[in-house]
Backbone as ProteinMPNN parsed JSONL, in Angstrom:
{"seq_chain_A": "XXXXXXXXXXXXXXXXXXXXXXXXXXXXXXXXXXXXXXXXXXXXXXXXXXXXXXXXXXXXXXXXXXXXXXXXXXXXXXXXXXXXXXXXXXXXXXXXXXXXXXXXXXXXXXXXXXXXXXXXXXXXXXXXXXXXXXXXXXXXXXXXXXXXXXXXXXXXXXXXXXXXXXXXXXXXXXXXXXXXXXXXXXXXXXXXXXXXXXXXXXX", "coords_chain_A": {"N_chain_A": [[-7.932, -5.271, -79.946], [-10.005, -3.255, -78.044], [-12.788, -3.66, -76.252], [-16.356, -3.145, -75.983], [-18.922, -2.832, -73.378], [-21.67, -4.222, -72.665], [-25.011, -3.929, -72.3], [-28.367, -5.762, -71.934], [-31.293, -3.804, -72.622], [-33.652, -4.373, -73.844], [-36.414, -5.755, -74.372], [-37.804, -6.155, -77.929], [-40.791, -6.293, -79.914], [-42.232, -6.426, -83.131], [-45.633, -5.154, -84.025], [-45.431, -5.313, -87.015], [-44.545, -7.309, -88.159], [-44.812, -10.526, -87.795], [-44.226, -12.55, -85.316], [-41.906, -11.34, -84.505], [-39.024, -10.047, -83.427], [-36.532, -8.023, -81.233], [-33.649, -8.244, -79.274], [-32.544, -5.811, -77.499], [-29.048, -4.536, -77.013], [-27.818, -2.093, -75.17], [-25.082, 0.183, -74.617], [-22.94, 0.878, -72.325], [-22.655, 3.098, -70.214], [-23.317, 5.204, -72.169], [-24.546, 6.38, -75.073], [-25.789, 4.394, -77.448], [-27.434, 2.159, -78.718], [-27.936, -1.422, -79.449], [-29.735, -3.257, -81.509], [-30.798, -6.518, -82.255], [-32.227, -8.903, -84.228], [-33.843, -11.709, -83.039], [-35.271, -15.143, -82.627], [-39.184, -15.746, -81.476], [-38.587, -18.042, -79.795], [-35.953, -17.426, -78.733], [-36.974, -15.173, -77.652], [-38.22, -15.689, -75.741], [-36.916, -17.216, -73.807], [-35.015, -15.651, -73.362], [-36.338, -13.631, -72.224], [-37.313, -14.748, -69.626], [-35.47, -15.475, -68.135], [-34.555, -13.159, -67.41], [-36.605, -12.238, -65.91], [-36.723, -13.96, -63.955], [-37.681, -16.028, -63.613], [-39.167, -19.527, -63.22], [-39.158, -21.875, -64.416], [-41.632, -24.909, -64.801], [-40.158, -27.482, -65.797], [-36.82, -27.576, -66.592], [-36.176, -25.049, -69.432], [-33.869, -25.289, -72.717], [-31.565, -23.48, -72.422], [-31.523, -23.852, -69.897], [-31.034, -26.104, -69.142], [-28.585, -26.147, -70.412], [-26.815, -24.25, -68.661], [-27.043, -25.558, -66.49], [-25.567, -28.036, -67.09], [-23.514, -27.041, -67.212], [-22.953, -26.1, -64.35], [-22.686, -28.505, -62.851], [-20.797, -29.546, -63.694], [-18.681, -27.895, -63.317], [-17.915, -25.349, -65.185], [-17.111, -22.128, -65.988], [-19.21, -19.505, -67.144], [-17.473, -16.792, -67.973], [-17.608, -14.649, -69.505], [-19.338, -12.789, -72.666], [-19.004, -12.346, -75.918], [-19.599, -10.484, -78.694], [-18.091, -10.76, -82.224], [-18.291, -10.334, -84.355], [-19.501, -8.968, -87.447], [-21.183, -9.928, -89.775], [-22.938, -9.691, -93.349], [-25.292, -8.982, -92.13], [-25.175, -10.335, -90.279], [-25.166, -11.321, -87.086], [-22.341, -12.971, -85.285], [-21.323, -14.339, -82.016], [-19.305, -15.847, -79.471], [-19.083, -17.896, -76.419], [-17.142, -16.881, -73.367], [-15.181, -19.664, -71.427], [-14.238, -21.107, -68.422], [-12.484, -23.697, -67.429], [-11.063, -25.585, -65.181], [-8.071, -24.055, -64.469], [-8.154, -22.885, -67.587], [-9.053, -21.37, -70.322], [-11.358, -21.968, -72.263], [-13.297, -20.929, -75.858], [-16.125, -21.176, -77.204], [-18.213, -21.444, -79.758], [-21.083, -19.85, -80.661], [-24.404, -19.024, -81.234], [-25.695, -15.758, -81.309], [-28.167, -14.812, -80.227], [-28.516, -17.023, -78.397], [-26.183, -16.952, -76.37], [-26.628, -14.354, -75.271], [-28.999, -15.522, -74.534], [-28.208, -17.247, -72.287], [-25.936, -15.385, -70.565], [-27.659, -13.848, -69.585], [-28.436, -16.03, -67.341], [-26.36, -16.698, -66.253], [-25.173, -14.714, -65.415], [-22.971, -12.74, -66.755], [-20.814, -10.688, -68.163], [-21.019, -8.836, -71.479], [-19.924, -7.935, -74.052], [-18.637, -6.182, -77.089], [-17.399, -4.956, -80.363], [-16.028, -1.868, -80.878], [-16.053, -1.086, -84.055], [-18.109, -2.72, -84.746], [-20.086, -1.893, -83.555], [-20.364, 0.739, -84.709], [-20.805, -0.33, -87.042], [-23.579, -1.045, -86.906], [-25.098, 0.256, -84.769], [-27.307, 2.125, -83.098], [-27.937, 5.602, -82.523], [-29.092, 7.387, -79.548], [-30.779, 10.267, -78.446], [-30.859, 10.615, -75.827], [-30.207, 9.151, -72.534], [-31.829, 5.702, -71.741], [-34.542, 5.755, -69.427], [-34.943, 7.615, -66.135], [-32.385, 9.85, -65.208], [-30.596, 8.186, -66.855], [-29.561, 5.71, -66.505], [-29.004, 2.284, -66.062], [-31.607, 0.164, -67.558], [-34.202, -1.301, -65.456], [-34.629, -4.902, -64.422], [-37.2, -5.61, -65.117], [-37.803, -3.72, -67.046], [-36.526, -4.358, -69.125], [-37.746, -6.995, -69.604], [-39.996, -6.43, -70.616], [-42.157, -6.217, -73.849], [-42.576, -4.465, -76.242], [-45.306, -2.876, -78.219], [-44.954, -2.263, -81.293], [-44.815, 0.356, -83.641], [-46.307, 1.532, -86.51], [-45.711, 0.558, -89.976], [-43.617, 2.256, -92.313], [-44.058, 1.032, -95.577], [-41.688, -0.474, -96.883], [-41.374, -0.333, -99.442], [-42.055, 2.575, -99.615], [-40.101, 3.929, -98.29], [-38.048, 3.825, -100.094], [-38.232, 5.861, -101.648], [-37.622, 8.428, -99.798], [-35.996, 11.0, -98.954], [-32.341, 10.959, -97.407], [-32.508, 12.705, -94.899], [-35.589, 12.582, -94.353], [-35.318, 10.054, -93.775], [-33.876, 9.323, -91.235], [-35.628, 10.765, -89.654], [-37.504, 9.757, -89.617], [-36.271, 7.286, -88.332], [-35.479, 7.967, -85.723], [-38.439, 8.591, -84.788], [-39.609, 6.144, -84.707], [-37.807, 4.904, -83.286], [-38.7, 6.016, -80.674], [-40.847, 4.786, -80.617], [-40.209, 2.758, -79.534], [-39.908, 0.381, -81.353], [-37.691, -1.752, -82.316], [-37.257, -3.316, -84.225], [-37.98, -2.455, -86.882], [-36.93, -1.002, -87.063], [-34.234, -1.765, -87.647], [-34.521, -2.116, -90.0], [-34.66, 0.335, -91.429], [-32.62, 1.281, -90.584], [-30.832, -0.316, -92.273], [-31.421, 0.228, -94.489], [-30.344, 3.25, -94.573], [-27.675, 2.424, -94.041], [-27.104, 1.438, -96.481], [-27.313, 3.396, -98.253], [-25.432, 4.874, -97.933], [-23.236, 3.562, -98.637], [-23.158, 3.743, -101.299]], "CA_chain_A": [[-9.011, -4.299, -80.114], [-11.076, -2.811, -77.432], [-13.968, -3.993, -76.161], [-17.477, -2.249, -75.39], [-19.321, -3.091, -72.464], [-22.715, -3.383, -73.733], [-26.381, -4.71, -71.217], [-29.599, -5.625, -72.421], [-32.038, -2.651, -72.225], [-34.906, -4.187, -73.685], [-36.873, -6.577, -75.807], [-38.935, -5.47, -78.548], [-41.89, -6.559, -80.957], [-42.678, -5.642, -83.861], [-46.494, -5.551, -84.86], [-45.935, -5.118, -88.399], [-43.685, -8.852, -88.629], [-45.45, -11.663, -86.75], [-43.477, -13.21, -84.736], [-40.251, -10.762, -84.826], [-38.319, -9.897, -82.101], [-35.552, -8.052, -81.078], [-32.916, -8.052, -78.079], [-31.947, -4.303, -78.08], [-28.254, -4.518, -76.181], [-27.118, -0.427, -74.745], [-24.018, 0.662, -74.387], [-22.664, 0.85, -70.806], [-22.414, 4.652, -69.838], [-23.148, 5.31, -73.034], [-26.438, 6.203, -75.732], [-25.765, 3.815, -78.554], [-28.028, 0.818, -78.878], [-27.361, -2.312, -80.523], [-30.516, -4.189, -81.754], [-30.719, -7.783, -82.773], [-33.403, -9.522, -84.81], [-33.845, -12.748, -83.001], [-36.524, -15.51, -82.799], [-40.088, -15.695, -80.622], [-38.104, -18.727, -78.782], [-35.025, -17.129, -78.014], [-36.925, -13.878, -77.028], [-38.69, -15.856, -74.624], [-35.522, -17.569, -72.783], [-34.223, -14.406, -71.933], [-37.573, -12.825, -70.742], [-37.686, -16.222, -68.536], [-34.543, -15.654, -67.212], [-34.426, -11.586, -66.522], [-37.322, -11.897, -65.497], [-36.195, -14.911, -62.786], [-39.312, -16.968, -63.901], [-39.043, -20.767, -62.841], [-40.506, -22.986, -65.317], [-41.951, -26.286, -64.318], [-39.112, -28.801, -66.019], [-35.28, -26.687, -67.514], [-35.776, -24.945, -70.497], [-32.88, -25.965, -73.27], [-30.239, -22.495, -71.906], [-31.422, -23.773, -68.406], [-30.291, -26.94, -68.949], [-26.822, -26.078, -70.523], [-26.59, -23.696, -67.609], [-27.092, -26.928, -65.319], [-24.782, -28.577, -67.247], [-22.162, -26.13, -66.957], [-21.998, -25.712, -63.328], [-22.412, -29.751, -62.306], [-19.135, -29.882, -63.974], [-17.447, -27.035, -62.849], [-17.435, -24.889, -65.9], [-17.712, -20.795, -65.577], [-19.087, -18.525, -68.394], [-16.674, -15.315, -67.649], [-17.806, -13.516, -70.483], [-20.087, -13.037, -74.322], [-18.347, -11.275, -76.898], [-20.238, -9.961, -80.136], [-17.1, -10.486, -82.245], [-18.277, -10.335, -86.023], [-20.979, -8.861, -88.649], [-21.368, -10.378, -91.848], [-23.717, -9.932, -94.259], [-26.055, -9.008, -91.588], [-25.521, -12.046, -88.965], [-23.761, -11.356, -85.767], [-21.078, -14.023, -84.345], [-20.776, -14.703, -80.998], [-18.433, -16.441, -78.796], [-18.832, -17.876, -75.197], [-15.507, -17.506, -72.985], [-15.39, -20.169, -70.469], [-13.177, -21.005, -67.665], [-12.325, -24.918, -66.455], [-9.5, -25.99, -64.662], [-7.529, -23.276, -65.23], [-7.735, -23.444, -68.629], [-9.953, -20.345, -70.946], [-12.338, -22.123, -73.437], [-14.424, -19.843, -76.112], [-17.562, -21.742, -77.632], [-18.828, -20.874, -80.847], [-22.604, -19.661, -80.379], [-25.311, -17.975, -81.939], [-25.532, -14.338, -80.786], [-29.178, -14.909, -78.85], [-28.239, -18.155, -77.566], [-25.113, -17.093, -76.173], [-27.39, -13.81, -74.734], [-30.137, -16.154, -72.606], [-27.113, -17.919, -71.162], [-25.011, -14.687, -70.351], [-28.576, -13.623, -68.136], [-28.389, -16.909, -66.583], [-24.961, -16.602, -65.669], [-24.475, -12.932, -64.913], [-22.126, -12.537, -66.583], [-20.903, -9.368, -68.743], [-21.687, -8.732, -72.43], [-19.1, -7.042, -74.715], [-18.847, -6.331, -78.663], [-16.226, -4.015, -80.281], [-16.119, -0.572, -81.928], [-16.329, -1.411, -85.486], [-19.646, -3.627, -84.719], [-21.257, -0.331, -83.32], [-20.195, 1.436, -85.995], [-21.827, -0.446, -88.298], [-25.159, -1.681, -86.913], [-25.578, 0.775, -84.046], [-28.124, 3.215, -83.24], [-28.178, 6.098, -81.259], [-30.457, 8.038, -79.357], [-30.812, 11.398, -78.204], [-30.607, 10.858, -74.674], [-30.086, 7.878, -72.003], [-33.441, 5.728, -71.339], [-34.788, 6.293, -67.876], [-34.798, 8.982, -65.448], [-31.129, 9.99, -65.193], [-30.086, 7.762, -67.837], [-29.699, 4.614, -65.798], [-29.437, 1.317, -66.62], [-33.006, -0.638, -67.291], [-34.104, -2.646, -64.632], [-34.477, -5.96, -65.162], [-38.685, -5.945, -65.415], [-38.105, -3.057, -67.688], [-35.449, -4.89, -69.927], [-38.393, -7.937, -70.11], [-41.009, -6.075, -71.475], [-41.908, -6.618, -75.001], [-43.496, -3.386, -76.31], [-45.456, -3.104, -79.552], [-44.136, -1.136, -82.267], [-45.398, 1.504, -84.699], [-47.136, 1.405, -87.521], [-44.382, 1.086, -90.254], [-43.611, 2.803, -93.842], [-43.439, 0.061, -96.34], [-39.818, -0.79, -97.822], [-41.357, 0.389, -101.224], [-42.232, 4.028, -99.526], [-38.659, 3.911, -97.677], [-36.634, 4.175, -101.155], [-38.807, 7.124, -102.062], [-37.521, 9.099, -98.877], [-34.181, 10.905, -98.945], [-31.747, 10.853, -96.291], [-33.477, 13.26, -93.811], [-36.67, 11.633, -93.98], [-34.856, 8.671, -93.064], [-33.48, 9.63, -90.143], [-36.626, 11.395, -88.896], [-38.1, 8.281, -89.029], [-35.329, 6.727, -87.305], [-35.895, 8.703, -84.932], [-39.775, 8.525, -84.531], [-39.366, 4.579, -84.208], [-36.833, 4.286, -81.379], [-39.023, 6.742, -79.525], [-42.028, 4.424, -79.964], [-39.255, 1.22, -79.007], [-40.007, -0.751, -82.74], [-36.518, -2.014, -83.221], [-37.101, -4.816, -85.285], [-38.299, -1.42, -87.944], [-35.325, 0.471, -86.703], [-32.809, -2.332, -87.752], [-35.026, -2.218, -91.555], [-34.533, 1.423, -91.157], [-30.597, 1.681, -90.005], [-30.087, -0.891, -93.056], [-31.304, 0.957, -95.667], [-29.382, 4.386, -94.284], [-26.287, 2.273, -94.381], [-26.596, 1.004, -98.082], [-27.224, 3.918, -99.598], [-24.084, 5.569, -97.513], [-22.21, 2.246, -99.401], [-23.736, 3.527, -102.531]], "C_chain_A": [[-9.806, -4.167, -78.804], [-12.373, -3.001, -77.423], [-14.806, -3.371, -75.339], [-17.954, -3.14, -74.549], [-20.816, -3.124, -72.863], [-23.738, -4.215, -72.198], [-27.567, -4.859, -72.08], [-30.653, -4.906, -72.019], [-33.59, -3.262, -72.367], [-35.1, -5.305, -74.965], [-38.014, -6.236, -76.555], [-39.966, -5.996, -79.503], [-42.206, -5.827, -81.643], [-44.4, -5.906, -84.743], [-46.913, -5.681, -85.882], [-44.831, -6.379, -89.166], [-43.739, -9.739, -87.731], [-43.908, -12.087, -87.173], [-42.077, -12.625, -84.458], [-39.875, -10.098, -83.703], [-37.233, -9.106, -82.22], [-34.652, -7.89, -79.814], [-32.271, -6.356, -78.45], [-30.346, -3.999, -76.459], [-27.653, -2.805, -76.053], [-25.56, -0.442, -74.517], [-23.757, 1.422, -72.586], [-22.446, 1.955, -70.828], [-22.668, 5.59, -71.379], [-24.618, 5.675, -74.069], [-26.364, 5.542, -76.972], [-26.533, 2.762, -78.48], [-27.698, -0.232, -79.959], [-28.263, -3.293, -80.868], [-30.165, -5.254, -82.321], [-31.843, -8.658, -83.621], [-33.023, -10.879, -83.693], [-35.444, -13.514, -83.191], [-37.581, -15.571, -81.628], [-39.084, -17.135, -79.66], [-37.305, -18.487, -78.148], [-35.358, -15.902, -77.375], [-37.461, -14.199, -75.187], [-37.941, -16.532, -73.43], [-34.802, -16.344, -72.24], [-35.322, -13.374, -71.595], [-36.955, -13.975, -69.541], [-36.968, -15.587, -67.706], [-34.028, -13.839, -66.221], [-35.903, -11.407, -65.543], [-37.906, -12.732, -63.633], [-37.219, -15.552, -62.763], [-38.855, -18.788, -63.47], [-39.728, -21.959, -63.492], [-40.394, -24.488, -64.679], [-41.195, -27.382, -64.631], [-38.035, -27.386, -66.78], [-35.726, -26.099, -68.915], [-34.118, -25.153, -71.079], [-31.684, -24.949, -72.539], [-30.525, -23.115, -70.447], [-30.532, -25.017, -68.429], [-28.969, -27.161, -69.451], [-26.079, -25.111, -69.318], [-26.114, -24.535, -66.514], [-26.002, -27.552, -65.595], [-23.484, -28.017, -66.805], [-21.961, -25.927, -65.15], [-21.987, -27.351, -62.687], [-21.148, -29.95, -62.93], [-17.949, -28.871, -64.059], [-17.317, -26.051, -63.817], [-18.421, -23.27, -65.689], [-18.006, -20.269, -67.076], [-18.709, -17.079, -68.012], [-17.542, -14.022, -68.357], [-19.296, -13.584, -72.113], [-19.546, -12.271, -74.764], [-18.975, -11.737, -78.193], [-19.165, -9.939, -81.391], [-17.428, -10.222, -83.926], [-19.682, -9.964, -86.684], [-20.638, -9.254, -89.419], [-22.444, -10.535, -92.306], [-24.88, -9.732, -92.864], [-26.008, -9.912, -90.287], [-24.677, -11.681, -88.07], [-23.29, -12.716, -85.467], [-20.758, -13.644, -82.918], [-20.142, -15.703, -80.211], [-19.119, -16.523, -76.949], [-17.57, -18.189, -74.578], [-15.729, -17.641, -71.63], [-14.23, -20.952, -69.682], [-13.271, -22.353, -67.251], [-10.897, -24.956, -66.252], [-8.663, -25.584, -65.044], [-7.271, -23.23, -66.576], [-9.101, -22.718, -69.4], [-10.095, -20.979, -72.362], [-13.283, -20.868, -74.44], [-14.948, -21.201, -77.087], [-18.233, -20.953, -78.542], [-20.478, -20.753, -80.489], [-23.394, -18.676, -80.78], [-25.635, -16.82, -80.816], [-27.093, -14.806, -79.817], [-29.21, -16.211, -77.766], [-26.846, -18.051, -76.376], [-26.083, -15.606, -74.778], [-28.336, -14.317, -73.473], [-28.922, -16.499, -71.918], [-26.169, -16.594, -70.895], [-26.211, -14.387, -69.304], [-28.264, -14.654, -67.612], [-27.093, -16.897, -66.1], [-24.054, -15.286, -64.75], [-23.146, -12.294, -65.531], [-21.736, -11.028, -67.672], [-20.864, -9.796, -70.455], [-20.411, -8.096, -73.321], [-19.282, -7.409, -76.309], [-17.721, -5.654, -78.829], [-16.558, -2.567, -81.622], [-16.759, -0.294, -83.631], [-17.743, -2.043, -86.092], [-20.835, -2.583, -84.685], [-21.4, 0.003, -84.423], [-21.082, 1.318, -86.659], [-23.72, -0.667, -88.23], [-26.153, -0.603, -85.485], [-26.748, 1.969, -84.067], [-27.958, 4.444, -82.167], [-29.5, 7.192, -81.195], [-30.205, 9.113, -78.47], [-30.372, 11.509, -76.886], [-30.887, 9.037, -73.65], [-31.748, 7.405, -71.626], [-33.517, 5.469, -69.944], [-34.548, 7.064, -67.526], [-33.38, 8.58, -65.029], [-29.96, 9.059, -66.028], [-29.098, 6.413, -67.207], [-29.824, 3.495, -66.785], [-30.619, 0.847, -66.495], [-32.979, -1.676, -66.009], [-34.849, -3.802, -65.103], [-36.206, -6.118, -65.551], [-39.043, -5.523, -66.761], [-37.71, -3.674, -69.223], [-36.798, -6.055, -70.68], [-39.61, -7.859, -71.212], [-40.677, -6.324, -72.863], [-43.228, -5.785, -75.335], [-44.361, -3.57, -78.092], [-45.161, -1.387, -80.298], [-45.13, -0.508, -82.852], [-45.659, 1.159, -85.826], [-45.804, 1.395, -88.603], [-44.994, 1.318, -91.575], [-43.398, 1.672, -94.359], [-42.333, 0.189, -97.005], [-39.787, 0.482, -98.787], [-41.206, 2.112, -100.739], [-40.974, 4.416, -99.048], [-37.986, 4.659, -98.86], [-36.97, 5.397, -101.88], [-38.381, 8.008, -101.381], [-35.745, 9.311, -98.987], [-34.146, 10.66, -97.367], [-32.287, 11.56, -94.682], [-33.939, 12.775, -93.675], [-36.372, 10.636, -93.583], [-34.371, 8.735, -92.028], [-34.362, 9.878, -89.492], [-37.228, 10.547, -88.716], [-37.522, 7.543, -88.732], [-35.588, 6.647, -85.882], [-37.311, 8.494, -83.713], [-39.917, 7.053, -83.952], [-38.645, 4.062, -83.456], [-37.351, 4.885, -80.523], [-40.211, 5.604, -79.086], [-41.495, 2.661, -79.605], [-39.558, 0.261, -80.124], [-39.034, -0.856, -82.833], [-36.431, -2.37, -84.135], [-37.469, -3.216, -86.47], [-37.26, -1.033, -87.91], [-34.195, 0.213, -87.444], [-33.039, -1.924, -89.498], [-34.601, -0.68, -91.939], [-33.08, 2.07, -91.424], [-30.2, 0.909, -91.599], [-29.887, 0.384, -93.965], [-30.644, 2.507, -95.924], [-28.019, 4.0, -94.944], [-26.346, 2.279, -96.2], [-26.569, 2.046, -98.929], [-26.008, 5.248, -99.127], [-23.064, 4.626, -98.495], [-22.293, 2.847, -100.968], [-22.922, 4.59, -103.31]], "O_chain_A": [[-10.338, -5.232, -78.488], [-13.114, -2.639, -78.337], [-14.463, -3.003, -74.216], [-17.587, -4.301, -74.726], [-21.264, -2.104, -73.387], [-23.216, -4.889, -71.31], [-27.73, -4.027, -72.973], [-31.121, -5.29, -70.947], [-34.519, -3.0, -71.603], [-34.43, -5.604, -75.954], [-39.101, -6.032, -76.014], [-39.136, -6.156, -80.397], [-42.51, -4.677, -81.324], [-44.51, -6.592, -85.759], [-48.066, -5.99, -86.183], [-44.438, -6.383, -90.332], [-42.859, -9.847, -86.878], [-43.09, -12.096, -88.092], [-41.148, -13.39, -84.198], [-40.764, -9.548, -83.053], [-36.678, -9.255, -83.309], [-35.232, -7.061, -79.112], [-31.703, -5.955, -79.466], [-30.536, -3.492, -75.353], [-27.011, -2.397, -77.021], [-25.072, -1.514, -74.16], [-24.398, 2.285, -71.986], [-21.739, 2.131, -71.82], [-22.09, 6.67, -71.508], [-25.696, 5.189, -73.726], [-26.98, 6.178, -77.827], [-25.858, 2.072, -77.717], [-27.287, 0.022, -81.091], [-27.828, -4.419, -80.624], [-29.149, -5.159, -83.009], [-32.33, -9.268, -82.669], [-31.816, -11.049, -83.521], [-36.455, -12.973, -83.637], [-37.003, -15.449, -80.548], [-39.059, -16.801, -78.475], [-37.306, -18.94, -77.003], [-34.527, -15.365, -76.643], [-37.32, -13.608, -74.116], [-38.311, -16.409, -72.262], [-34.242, -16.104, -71.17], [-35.173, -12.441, -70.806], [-36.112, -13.673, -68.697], [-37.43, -15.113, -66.668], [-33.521, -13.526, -65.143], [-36.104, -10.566, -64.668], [-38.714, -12.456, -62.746], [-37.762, -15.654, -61.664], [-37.638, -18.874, -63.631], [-40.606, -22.727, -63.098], [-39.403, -25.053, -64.215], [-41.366, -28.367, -63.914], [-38.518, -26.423, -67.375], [-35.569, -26.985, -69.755], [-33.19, -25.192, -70.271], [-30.771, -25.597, -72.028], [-29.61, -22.842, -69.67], [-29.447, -25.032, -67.848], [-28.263, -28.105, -69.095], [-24.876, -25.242, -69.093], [-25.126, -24.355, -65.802], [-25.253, -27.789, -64.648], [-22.608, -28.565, -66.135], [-20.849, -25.62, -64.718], [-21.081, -27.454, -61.859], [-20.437, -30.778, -62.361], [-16.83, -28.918, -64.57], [-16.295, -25.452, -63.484], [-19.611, -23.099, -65.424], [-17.266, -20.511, -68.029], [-19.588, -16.256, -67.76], [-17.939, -12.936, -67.934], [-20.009, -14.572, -72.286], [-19.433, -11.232, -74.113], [-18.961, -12.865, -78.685], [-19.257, -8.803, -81.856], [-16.469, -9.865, -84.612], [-20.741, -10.556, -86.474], [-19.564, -8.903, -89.909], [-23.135, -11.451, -91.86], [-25.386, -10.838, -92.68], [-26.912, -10.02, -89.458], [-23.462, -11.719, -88.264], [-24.154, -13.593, -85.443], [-19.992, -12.713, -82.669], [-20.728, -16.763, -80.433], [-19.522, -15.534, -76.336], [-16.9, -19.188, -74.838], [-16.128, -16.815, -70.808], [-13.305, -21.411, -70.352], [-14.273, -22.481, -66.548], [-9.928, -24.535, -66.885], [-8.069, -26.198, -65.93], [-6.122, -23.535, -66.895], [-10.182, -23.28, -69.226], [-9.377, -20.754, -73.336], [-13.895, -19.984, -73.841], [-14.187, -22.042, -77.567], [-18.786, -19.9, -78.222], [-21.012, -21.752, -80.007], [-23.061, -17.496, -80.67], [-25.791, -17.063, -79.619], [-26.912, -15.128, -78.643], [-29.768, -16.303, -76.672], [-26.583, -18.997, -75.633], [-26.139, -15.886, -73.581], [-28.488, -13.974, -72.301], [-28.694, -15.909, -70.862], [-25.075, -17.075, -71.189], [-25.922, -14.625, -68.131], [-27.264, -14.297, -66.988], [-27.161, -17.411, -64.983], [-23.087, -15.061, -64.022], [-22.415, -11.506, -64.932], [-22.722, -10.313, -67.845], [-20.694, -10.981, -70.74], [-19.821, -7.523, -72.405], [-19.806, -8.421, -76.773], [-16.938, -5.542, -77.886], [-17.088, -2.484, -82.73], [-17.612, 0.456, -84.105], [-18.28, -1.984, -87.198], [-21.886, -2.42, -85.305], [-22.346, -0.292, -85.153], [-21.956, 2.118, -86.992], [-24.647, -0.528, -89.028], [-27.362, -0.649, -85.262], [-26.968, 2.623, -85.087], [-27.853, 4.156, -80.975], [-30.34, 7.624, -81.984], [-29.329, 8.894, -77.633], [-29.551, 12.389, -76.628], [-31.555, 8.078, -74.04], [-32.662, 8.179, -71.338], [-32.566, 4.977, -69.336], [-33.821, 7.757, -68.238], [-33.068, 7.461, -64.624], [-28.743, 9.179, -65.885], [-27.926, 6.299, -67.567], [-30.407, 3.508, -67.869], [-31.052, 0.949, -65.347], [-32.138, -2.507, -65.669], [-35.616, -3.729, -66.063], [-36.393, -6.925, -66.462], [-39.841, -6.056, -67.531], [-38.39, -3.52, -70.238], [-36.951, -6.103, -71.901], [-40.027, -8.597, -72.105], [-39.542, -6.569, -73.273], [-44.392, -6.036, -75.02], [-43.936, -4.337, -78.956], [-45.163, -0.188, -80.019], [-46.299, -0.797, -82.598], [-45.01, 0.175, -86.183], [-44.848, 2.099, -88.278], [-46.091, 0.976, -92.019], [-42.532, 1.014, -93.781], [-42.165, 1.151, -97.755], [-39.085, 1.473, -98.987], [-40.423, 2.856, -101.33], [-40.672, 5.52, -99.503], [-37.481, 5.778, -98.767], [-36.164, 5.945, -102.632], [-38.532, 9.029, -102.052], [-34.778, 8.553, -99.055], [-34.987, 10.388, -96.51], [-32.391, 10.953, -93.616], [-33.565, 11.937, -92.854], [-37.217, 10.082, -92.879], [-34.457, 7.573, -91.63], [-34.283, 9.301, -88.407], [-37.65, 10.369, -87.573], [-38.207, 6.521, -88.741], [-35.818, 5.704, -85.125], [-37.321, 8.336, -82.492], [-40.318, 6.866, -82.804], [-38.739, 2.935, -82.97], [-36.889, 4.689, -79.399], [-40.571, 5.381, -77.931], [-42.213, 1.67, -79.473], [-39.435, -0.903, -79.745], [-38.683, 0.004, -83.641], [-35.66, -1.955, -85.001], [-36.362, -3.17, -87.004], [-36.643, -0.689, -88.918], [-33.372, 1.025, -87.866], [-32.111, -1.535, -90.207], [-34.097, -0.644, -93.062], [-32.64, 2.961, -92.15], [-29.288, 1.469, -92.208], [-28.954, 1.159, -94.175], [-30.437, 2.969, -97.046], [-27.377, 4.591, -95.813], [-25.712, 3.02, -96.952], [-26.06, 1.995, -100.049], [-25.779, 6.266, -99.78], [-22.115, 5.186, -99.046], [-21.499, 2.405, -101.799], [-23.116, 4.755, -104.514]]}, "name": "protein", "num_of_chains": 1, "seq": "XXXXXXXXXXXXXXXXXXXXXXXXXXXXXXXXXXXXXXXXXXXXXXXXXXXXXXXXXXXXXXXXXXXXXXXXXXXXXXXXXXXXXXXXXXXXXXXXXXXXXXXXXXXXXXXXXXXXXXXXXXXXXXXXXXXXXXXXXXXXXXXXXXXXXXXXXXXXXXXXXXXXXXXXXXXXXXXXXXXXXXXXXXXXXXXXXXXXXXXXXXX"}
């Protein structure tokens, strides 16, 4: 199967779910976004690290980072390889002595350490499919990748519809407020948003 090329565009907050986060990964040449719920600790390991911050003793990705190159070992790649039930699966694929390891790892943990490493990002078709979003047009002037300050930010979100008012709203209205909430960067709403589109496409 074919694999997407995906970058991290941006990290988002949502003020209407202390503490909620999400990594929002883009699509390489591309206008699909791929948000993530993660947690306030893992949002802040990959600010740290896009943002090339230097903390006073290793955070925990710095120090598997450390580990990994005092003993020689490369991280090539991250691949997004599975949804279920809501939960992404990721994989790290890593290179020693000639010899291509992959490392089971939680999708934002596998994320800080892919900034720290540089290395590239991929998911696959079917993943989009299901959890993706898109958006009208590329973000930035000329539809550019984020740069990395832009990527760190952590914007606050929009005011949101409650659940209950959600299931009251057909399909239009759901979209339009799709819509309205990726303009004002609330993922963490967007993903609550994208679900309830899908389920009642399932339905």
């Amino acid at each position: 199967m074919k694999k997407i090329e995906l970058e991290i565009v941006a990290l988002s907050h949502s003020i209407t779910q202390t503490h909620s986060y999400a990594v929002v990964l883009g699509e390489v040449n591309g206008l699909r976004r791929l948000p993530i719920v993660i947690g306030g600790f893992e949002a802040q390991a990959i600010a740290v690290a896009l943002e090339r911050m230097q903390p006073s003793r290793p955070l925990t990705h710095d120090l598997f980072a450390n580990f990994m190159t005092t003993f020689g070992i490369e991280l090539n790649e991250v691949v997004i390889y599975k949804l279920e039930e809501g939960i992404f699966f990721a994989k790290l694929i890593c290179h020693h002595d000639d010899e291509s390891i992959e490392i089971d790892s939680r999708t934002s943990d596998a994320l800080a350490m892919a900034v720290r490493a540089s290395c590239k990002i991929y998911t696959y078709e079917n993943i989009l499919e299901a959890a993706g979003l898109y958006l009208d047009q590329p973000e930035g002037a000329g539809g550019g990748p984020a740069s990395d300050s832009k990527a760190a930010q952590i914007p606050v979100g929009s005011k949101a519809v409650p659940d209950t008012e959600m299931k009251g709203m057909n399909m239009d209205e759901l979209n339009d407020l799709l819509q309205k909430v990726l303009e004002q960067e609330d993922y963490v709403r967007a993903i609550h948003i994208r679900d309830e589109i899908n389920s009642r496409k399932k339905a």
